[in-house]
Backbone as numpy.savetxt, mean C-alpha at the origin, in Angstrom:
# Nx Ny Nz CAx CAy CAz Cx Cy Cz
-5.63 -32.26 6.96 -6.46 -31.07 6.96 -5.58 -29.81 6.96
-4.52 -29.96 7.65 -3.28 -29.11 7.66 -2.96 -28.37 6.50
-2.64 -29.61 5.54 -2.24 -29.14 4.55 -3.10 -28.67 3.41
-4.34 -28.88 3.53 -5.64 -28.44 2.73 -5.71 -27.05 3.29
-5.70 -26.89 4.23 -5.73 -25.49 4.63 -4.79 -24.32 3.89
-3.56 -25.01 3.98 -2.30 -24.59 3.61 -1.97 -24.10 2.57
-2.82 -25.19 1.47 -2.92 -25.08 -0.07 -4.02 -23.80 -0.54
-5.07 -24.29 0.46 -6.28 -23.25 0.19 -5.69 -22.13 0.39
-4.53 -21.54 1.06 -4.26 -20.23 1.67 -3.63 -19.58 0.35
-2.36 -20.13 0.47 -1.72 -20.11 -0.79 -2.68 -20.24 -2.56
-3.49 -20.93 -2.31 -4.23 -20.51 -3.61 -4.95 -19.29 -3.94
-5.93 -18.79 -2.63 -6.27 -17.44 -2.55 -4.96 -16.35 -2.47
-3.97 -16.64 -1.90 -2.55 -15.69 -1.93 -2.17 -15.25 -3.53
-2.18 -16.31 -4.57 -2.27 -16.37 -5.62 -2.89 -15.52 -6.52
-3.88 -16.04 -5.92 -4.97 -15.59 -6.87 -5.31 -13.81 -6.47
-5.72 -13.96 -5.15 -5.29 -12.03 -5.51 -4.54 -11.48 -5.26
-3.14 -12.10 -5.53 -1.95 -11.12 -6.18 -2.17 -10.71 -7.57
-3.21 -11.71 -8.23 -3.10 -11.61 -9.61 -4.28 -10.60 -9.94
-5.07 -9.88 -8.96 -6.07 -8.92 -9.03 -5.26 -7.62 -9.35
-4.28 -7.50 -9.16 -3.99 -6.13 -9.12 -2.89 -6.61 -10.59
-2.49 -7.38 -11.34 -2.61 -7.86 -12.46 -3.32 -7.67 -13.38
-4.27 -7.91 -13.00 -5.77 -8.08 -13.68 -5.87 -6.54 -14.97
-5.18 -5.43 -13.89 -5.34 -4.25 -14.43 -4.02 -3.26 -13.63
-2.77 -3.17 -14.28 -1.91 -2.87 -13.82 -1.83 -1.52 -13.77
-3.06 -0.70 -14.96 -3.22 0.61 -14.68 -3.78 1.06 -13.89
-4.40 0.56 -12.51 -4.87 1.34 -11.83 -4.54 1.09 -10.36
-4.51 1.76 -9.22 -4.30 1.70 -7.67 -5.38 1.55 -7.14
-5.35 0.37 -6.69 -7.01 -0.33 -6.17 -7.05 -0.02 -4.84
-7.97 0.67 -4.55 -8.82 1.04 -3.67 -8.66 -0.12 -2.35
-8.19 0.42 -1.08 -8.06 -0.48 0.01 -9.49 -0.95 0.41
-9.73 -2.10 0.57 -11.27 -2.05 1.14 -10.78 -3.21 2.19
-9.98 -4.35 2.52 -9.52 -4.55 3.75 -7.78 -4.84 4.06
-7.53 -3.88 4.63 -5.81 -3.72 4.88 -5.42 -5.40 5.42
-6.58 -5.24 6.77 -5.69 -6.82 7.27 -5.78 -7.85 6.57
-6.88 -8.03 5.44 -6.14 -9.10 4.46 -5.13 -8.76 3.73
-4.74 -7.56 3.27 -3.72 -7.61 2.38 -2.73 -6.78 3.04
-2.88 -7.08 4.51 -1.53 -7.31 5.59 -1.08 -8.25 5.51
-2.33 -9.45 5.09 -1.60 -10.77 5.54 -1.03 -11.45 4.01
-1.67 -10.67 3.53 -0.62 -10.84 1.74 0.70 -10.20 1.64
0.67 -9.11 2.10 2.38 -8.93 2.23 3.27 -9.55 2.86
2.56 -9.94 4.40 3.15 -10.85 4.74 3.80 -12.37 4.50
2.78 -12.54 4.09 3.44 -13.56 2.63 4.07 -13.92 1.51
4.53 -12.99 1.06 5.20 -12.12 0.17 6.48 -11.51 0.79
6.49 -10.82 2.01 7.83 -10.69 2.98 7.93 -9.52 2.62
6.64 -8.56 2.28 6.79 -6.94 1.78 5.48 -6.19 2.32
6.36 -4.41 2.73 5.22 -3.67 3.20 4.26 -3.40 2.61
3.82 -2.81 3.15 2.16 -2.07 2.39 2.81 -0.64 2.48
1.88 0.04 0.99 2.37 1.11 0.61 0.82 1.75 0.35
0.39 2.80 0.99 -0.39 3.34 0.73 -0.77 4.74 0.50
-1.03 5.46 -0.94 -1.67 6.60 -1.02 -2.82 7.00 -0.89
-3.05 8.33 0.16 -3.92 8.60 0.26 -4.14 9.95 -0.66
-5.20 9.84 -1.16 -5.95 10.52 -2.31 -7.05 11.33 -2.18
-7.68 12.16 -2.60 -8.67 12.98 -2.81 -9.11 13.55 -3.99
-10.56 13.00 -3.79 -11.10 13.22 -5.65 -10.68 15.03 -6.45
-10.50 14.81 -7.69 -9.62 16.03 -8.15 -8.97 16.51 -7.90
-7.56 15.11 -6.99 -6.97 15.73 -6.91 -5.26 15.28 -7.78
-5.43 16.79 -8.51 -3.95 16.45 -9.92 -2.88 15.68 -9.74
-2.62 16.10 -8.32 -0.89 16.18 -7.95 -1.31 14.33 -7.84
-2.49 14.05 -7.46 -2.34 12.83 -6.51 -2.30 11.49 -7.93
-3.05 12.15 -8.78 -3.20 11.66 -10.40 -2.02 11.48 -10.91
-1.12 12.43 -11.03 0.09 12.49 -11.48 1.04 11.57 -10.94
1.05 11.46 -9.56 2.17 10.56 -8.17 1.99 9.31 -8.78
0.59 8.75 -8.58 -0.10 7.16 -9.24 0.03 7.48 -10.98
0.58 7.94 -12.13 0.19 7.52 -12.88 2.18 7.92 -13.32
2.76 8.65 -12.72 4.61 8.55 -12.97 5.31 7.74 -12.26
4.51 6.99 -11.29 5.37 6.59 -10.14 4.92 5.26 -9.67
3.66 4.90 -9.04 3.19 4.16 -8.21 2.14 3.09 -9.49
2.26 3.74 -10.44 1.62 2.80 -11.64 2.57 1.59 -12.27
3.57 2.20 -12.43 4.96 2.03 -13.62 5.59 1.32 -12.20
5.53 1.63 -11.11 5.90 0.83 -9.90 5.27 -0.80 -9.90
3.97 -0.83 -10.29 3.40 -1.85 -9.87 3.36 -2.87 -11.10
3.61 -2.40 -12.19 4.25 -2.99 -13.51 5.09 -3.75 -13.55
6.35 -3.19 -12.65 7.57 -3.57 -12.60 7.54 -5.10 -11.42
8.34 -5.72 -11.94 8.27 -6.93 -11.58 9.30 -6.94 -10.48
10.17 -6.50 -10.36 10.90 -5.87 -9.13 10.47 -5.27 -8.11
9.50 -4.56 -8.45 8.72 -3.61 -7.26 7.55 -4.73 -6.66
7.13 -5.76 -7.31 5.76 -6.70 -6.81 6.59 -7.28 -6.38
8.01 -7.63 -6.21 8.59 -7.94 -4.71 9.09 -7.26 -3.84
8.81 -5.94 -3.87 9.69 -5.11 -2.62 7.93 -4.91 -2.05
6.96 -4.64 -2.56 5.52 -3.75 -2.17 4.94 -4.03 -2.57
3.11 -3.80 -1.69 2.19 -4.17 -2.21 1.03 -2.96 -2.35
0.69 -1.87 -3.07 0.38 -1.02 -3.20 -1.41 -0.26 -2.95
-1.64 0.39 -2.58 -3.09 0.56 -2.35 -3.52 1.65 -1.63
-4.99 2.31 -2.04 -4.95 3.40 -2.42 -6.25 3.80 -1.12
-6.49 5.10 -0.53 -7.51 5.20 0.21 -8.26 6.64 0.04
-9.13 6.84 -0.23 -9.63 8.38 -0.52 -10.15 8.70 0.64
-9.48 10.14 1.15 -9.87 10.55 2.52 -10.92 11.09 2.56
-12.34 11.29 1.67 -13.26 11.57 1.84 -14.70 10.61 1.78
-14.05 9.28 1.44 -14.75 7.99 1.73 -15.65 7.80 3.07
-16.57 7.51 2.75 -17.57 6.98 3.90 -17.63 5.28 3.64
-17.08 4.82 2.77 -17.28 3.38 2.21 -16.68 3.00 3.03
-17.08 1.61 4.03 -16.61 0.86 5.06 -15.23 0.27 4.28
-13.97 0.19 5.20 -13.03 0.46 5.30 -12.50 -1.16 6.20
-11.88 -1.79 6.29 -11.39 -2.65 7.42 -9.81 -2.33 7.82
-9.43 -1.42 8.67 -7.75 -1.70 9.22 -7.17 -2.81 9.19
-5.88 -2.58 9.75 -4.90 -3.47 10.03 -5.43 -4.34 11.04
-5.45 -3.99 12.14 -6.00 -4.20 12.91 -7.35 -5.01 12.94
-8.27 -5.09 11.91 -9.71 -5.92 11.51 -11.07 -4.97 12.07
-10.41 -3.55 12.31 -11.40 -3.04 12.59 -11.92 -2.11 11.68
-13.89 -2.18 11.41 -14.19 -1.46 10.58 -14.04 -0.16 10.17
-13.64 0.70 9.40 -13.94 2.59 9.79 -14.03 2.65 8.05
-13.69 3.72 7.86 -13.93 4.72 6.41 -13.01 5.44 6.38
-12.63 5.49 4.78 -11.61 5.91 4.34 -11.19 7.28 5.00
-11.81 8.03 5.18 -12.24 9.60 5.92 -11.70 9.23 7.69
-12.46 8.49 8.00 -11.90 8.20 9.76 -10.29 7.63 9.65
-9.93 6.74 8.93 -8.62 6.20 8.95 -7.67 7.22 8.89
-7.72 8.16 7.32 -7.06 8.96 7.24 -6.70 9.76 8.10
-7.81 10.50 8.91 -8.22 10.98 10.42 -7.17 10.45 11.28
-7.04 8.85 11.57 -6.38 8.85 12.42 -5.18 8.52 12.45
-4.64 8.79 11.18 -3.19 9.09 10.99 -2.63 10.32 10.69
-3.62 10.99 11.02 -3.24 12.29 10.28 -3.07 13.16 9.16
-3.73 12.17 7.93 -3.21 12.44 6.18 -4.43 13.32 6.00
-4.37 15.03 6.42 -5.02 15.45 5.70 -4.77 15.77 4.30
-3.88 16.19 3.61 -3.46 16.36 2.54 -3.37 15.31 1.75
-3.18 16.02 0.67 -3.37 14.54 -0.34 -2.44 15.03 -2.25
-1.68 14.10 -2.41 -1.10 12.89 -2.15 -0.56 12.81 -0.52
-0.56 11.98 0.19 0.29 11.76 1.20 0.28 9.81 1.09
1.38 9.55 1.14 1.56 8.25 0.89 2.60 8.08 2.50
2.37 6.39 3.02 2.89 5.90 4.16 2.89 4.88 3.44
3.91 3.88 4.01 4.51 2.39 3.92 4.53 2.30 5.09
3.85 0.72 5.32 3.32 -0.11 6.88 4.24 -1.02 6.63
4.59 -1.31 7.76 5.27 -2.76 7.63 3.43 -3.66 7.76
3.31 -5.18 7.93 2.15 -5.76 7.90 1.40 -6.07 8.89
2.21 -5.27 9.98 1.37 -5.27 11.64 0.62 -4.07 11.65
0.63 -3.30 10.24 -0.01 -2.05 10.76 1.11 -0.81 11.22
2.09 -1.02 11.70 3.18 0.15 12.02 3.50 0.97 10.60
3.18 2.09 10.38 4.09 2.88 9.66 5.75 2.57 9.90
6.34 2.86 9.26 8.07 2.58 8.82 8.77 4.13 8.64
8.32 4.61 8.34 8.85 5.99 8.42 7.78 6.89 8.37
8.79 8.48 8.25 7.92 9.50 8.18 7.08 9.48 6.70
5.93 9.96 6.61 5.11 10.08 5.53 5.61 10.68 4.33
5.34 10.78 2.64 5.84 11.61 1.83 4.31 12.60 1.49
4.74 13.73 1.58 3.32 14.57 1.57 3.46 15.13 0.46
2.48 15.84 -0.17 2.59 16.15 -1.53 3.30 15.67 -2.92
3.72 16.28 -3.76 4.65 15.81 -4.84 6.13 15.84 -4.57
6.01 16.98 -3.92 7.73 17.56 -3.82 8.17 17.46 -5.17
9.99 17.74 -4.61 10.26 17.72 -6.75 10.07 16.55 -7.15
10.04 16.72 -8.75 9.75 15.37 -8.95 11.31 14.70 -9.86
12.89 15.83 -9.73 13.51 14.97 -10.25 14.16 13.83 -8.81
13.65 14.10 -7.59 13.73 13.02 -6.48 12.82 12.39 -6.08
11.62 12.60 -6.53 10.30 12.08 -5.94 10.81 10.60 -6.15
11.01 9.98 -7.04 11.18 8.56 -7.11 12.41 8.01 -5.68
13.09 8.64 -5.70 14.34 8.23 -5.07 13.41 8.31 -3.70
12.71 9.45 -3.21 12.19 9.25 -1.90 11.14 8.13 -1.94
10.29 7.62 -2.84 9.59 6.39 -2.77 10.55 4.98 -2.42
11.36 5.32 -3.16 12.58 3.83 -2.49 13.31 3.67 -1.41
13.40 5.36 -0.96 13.59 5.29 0.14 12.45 5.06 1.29
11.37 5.31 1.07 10.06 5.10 1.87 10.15 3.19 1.73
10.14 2.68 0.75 9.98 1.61 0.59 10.76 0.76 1.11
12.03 1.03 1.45 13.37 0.27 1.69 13.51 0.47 2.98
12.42 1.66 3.94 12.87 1.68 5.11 11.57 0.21 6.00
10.27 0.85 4.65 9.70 -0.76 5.17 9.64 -2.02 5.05
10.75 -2.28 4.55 11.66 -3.91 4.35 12.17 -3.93 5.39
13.34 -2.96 5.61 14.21 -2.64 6.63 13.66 -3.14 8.30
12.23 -2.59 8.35 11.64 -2.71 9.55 11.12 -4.48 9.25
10.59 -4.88 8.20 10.40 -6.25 8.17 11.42 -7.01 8.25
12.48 -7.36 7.80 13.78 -7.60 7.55 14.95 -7.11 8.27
15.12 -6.75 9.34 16.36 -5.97 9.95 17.88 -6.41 9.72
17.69 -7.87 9.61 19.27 -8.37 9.34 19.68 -8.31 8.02
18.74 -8.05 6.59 18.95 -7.80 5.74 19.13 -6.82 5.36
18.67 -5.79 5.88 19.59 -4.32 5.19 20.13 -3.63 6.30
C-alpha cells in the first residue's frame, strides 16, 4: 500500500509539473501554495512568487522579460517553481500553511502593497530574502532574480552553496 501511495504521489507530482507546461506563456495564478509547497519540495526548489495588480505595466513587463522566458528554460524548472497572486483578489486563496485567505489578505500579510513585488519561499512558507519591489533597472533586474532565487536554494540546501 506503501508503495501505491508512493507511485500515486509521484504521478500527480508529474502530472502538475506538466500544468504549467501545458502553457509556458503564462504565470498561473496561486490558488493553493501548500500543495505546490509540497511540489517544490519535491523537486528540492523554492517558490517564487509575484505579486501583481490588474493594469498593472511594470508587473506585465517583469512576467513577460523575465519570469516567462524563466519558466521556459529548462534550467530554471530546476532551480523554481513560479506563481503568481493578485493583491486585489477576493478568490479563496490556500497558504503555506493550509490556511484559507485571498489573494488581497495574503498580500496584506506580508506586506506587498505594491506591485510587481516578487518573494521566493523556501517550501515551509519562510521567505529567503528581502523582497524585489518594483522593476528597478532592468539592465540588473535579471541578475537580482538569481540572486533572489539562489538565496532560496541556499536556505533549502545550505551545504550546497
Amino acid at each position: 500500500m506503501k508503495y501505491i501511495r508512493s507511485g500515486l504521489f509521484a504521478l500527480c507530482v508529474w502530472m502538475l509539473s506538466g500544468l504549467t507546461w501545458a502553457n509556458p506563456n503564462i504565470i498561473s495564478f496561486a490558488q493553493d501554495l501548500q500543495h505546490d509547497a509540497q511540489l517544490a519540495q519535491h523537486k528540492g526548489v523554492p517558490v517564487l512568487i509575484i505579486f501583481t495588480s490588474p493594469g498593472c505595466a511594470y508587473c506585465e513587463r517583469v512576467m513577460k522579460n523575465y519570469l516567462i522566458p524563466m519558466q521556459r528554460n529548462k534550467d530554471y524548472a530546476k532551480k523554481v517553481l513560479i506563481r503568481r497572486v493578485d493583491i486585489t483578489s477576493d478568490k479563496p486563496l490556500i497558504d503555506f500553511d493550509g490556511k484559507t485567505t485571498t489573494g488581497r489578505q495574503y498580500a496584506l500579510s506580508l506586506k506587498a502593497k505594491f506591485t510587481p513585488t516578487i518573494m521566493v519561499f523556501t517550501p515551509d512558507g519562510v521567505p529567503a530574502g528581502d523582497p524585489l519591489i518594483g522593476l528597478g533597472p532592468e539592465d540588473y533586474y535579471g541578475g537580482y532574480l538569481d540572486a533572489a532565487i539562489d538565496a532560496g536554494l541556499a536556505k533549502m540546501h545550505p551545504a550546497a552553496h
